[in-house]
N, C-alpha and C positions, 0 to 999 in steps of 0.2 A: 640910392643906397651906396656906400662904400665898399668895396669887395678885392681881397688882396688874390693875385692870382698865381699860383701855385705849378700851373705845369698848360702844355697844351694837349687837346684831343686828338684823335686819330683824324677829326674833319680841321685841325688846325686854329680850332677857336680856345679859346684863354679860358681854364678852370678855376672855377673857385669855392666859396661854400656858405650859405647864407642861413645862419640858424642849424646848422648841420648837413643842410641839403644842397647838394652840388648843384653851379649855376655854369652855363655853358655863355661867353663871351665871344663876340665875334671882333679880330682885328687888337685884341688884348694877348698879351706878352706875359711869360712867366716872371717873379718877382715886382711887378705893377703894383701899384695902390690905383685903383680903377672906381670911378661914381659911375654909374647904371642904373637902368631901367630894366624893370622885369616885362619883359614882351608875352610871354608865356608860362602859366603856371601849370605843371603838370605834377604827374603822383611820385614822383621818384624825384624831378629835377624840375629847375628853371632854366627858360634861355631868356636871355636880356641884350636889352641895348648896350652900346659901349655908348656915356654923355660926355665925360673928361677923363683925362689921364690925370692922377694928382702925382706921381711918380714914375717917370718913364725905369723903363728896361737900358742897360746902358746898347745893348743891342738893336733898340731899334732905329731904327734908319727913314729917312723921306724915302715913300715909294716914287717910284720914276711916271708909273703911270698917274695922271690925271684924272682916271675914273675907278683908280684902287679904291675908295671909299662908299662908291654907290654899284660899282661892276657886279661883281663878286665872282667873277671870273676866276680868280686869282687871291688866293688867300693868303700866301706869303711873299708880300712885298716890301711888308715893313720889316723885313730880314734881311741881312745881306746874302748871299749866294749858300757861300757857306756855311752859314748858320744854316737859312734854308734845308742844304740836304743834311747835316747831321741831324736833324730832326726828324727827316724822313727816314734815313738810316736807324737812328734809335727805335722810332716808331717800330720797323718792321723785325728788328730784333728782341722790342719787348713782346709784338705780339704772336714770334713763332716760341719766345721763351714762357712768359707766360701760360702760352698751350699744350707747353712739352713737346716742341715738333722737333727744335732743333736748337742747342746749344754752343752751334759752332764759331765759325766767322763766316757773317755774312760780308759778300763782297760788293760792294757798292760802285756804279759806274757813273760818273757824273758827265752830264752837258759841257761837248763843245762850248755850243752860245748859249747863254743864257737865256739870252733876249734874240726878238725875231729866229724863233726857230723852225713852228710851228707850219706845216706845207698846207693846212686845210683849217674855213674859219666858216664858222655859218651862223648870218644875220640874220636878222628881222625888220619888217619893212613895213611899220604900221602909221597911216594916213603920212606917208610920205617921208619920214623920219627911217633914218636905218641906224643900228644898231644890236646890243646885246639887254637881253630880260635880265631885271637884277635876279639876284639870289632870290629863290625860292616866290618871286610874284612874275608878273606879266606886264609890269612898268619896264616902259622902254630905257635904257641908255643910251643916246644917241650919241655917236662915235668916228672921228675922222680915221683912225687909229690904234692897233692895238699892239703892245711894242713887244710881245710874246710870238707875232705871228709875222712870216718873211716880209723884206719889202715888197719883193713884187706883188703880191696879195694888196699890201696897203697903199699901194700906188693904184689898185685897180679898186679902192673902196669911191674913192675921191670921183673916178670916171661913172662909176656905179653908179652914183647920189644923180648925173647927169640924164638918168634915162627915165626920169621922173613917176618913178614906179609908186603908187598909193600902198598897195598891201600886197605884202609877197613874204618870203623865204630864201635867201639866197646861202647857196655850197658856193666857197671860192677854194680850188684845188690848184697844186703850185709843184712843179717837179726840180730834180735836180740842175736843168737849165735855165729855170724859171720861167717856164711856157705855164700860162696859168688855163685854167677849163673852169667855168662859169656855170653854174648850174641854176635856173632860178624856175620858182613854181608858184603860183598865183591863179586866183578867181577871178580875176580882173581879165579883163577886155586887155589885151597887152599887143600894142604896136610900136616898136621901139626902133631909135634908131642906134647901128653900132659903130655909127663912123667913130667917134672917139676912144670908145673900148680897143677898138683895133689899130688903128692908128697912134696909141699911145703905150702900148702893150703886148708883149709876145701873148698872142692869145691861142692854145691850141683848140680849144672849142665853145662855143654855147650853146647851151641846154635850154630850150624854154617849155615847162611843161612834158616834161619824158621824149620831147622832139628837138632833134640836132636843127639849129636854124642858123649856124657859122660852124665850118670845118669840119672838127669830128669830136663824138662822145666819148674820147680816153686822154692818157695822158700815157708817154711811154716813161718811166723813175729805173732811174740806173744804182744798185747800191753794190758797193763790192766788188764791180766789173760785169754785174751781172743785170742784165736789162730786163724790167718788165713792163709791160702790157696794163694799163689799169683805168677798167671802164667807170664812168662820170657816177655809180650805186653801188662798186667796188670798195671793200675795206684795204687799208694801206695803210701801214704806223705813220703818227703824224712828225717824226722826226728821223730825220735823215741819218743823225749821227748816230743816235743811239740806237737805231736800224739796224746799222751796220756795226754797231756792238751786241746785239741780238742773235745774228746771221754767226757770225765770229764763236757764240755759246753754243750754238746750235747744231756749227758745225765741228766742236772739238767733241761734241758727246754723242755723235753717229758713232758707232761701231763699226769695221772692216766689214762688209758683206751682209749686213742685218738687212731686214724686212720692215721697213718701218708702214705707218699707218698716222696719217697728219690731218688733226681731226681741227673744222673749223677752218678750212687750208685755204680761204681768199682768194687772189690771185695766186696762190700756188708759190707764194718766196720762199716759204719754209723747208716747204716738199725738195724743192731746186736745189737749195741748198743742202738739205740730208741727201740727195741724189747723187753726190760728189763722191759720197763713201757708200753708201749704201745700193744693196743688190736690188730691191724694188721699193720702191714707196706709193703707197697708196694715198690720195688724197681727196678727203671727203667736202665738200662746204653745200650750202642752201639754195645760196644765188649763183642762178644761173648764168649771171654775164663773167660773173667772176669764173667758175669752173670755165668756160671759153676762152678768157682770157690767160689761165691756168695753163691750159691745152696750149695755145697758141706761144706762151712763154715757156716751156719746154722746148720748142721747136726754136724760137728765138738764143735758146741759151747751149744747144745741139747737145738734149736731154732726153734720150730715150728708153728710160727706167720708170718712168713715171706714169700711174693711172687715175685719172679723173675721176668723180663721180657726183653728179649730183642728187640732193635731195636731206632731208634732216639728217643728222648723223646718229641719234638714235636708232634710228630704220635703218640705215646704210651700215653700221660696223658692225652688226651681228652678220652683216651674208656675206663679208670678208673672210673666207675661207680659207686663204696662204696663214701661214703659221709666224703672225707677227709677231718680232722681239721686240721692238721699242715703238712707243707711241707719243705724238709730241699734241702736246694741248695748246689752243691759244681759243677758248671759249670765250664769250661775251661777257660783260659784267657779273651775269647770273649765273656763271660755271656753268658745273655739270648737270645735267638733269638726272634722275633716279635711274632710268632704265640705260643712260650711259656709262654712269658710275658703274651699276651693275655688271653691264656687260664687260666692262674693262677688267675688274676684278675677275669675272668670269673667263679672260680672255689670258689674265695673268703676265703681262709681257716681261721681261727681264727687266726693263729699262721705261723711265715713264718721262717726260720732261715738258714740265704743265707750263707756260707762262701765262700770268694773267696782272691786269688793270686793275684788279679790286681786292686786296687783303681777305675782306670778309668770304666773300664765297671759295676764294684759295683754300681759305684755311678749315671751313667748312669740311670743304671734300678731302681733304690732308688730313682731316681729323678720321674720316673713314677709309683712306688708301693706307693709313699709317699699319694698320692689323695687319698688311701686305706687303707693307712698302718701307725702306730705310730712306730718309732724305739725306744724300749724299754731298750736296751742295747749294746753296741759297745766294741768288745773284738779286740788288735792288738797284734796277738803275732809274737814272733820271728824266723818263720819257718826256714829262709835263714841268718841266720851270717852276716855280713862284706858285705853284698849285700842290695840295696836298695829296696829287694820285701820286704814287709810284708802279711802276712795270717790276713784276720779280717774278722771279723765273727758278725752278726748283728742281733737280734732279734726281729724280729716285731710283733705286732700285731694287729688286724683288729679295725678301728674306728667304734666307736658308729656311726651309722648315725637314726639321726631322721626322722619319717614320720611326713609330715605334711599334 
C-alpha cells in the first residue's frame, strides 16, 4: 500500500495514516510517498514495512553505516547530523509542551563527534559469528564495525572474532586514553588465547566470566581533570564529551554550602562534582563495586565531603537524616519508583535536578513533582548520535506555598 508520511515518532519511525488509522514506519522520512507492508495489525494502529520509497525526503541522505538497514541500532542515519538533533530537540519541546511542563527554551547541547563516539559496545556471539540483534528479534547482524562506537573498541572487534569463541556476550569498555577492558561471559568450555588481543591493543583488562584472567577489572576515565575509578559492572555515561557537558550543568546549579543527596550515584561523578560547592553530599547507588569505586574516587580526586552508601535507594533516602536542600537524579530508564517519588516529595528539597535517558518516565514523574516543583530549566543534549535517545536534564525548584 501507498502511505504519505507526515511527521516522525518519538521512537524516530515515519507516521502516516491508512484508512484513518495511524501507521508507524520504520527508516521513512516526513513528506515521502512510501509503498509498505503492514507487519502488524493492532487496535489503535499499524506498524509496517518500509518496500520503496516512491518519493524521497529532499533531506535524506546515504547512511554511512552499512548495516543502517538491517542494525537497528541506530535510527537516524538517513539524516544528516543536523537534521538528526533538531528533531531530537523538537521532539523534547513538543513533549514537555504538549504536558504543560514547560514552555520555555530548551537548551540543546550537541556531539563533538558525531561518529565514533561511543566508549562501551556490547555484542553477541552466536555459533561463532559476532555481532548486534536486529531490532526487536534475536537474528544476528554480524559486524566488523560499528562507526558510532571509538576506534579503539573497533580495532579490538577484528582481534575479538580471533579467539574463536561459539556463544558468549561480550562488554567492550574504552577510556579517555583508549585503554579498552574486555568483558566476556559465556556457557562454553572457554580457553582462549590473548596473545593478539594484547599485543595489538592498549588492553587494561579481561573479564572472563566475573574473573579477572589479564590485568585488572576497571578502567581509570578522566573527564574535566577529574579522574575516576570505574569497575568492569560499573555504570559510566557512554560519551566523553557530552560527559563533561553534564558535569559543567551539574556543577553551575550546586548552591554555595548545600547538603545535597545523589541518588543512583555510580561511581560517585556526580557527587564529586557537586562536592566542589557543596558542604556535604550524600551518595546513594545499588552496586556495590561501584559505591568502592565511589569511595575510592573521592580520595583520588582529594574529596573529603562525600558519604557512600550502599543498597536500593528507596531503603536508603528515608534514613538520610541531615537536612538535604538539593537532590540530583540520574535513575535508570524506569525513573522513580513510588516509594522514592514519595519520599522525595516528602523530603521537600529546595532544588531537585533529575537527568534522565528516557522522556517517557521523566516526564511521568515531572507530571507528579510538578504540584511541588517549578522547572526552571530544560537541557537536551546529545548523548547517543544517529539514535532517537536523548539525555535531558531539568532543574527544579521548590514553589512558594503560602500559609493561610
Amino acid at each position: 500500500m501507498t502511505v504519505k508520511i507526515e511527521r516522525l515518532d518519538d521512537f524516530g519511525r515515519g507516521i502516516g495514516y491508512v484508512n484513518g488509522k495511524i501507521v508507524f514506519i520504520e527508516n521513512a522520512l516526513p513528506d515521502e510517498l512510501v509503498e509498505c507492508k503492514i507487519i502488524n495489525d493492532k487496535k489503535n494502529y499499524y506498524e509496517a514495512k518500509l518496500i520503496n520509497i516512491i518519493s524521497k525526503s529532499p533531506r535524506r541522505i546515504i547512511p554511512k553505516c552499512k548495516y543502517f538497514d538491517i542494525c537497528g541500532g541506530c535510527q537516524l542515519q538517513h539524516l544528516n547530523y543536523d537534521d538528526s538533533t533538531l528533531y531530537k530537540k523538537e521532539k523534547i519541546n513538543d513533549l514537555f509542551k504538549r504536558n504543560e511542563l514547560f514552555d520555555g527554551n530548551i537548551k540543546f547541547i550537541k556531539n563533538e563527534n558525531d561518529f565514533y563516539y561511543r566508549n562501551k559496545i556490547e555484542l553477541k556471539v552466536v555459533n561463532g559469528q559476532i555481532g548486534f540483534y536486529q531490532s526487536k528479534s534475536h537474528d544476528l547482524v554480524e559486524i566488523d564495525e560499528c562507526l558510532i562506537t571509538k576506534s579503539c573498541i573497533n580495532n579490538v572487534i577484528n582481534d575479538v572474532k580471533k579467539l574463536n569463541l561459539k556463544n558468549a556476550s561480550i562488554t567492550i569498555r574504552s577510556n579517555f586514553n583508549d585503554e579498552v577492558l574486555i568483558i566476556i561471559n559465556s556457557g562454553d568450555n572457554i580457553d582462549i588465547n590473548y596473545t593478539d588481543l594484547v599485543g595489538n591493543n592498549k588492553i587494561a583488562g579481561i573479564m572472563v566470566n566475573g574473573k579477572t584472567v589479564y590485568n585488572e577489572p576497571f578502567l581509570i576515565e578522566n573527564i574535566n581533570d577529574m579522574y575516576f575509578k570505574v569497575s568492569y559492572n560499573s555504570f559510566f555515561q557512554v560519551n566523553h564529551y557530552i560527559c563533561s557537558k553534564l558535569f559543567e550543568i551539574i556543577a553551575d546549579n550546586i548552591d554555595k554550602n548545600s547538603i545535597v543527596a545523589d541518588l543512583y550515584c555510580g561511581v560517585g561523578t556526580l557527587s564529586i562534582v557537586a562536592s566542589k560547592k557543596a558542604l556535604k553530599v550524600y551518595g546513594v547507588e545499588i552496586v556495590e563495586n561501584a559505591i568502592l569505586n565511589a569511595i575510592e574516587n573521592s580520595k583520588i580526586n582529594k574529596v573529603n565531603n562525600t558519604y557512600f552508601m550502599v543498597g536500593n535507594v528507596n531503603k536508603i533516602l528515608p534514613k538520610i537524616k541531615d537536612n538535604i536542600d538539593t537532590i540530583i537524579i540520574d535513575p535508570p530508564r524506569s525513573g522513580l519508583d513510588d516509594k522514592t517519588r514519595d519520599t522525595i516529595i516528602k523530603m521537600l528539597p529546595s532544588k531537585i535536578i533529575y537527568t534522565s535517558c528516557n522522556p517517557q518516565t521523566l516526564l511521568r514523574d515531572l507530571k507528579i513533582l510538578k504540584d511541588f516543583y517549578e522547572i526552571k530549566e530544560v537541557y537536551a543534549l546529545d548523548m547517543f548520535s544517529y539514535t532517537y535517545h536523548v539525555e535531558t536534564v531539568c532543574i527544579l525548584e521548590k514553589k512558594n506555598f503560602s500559609v493561610e
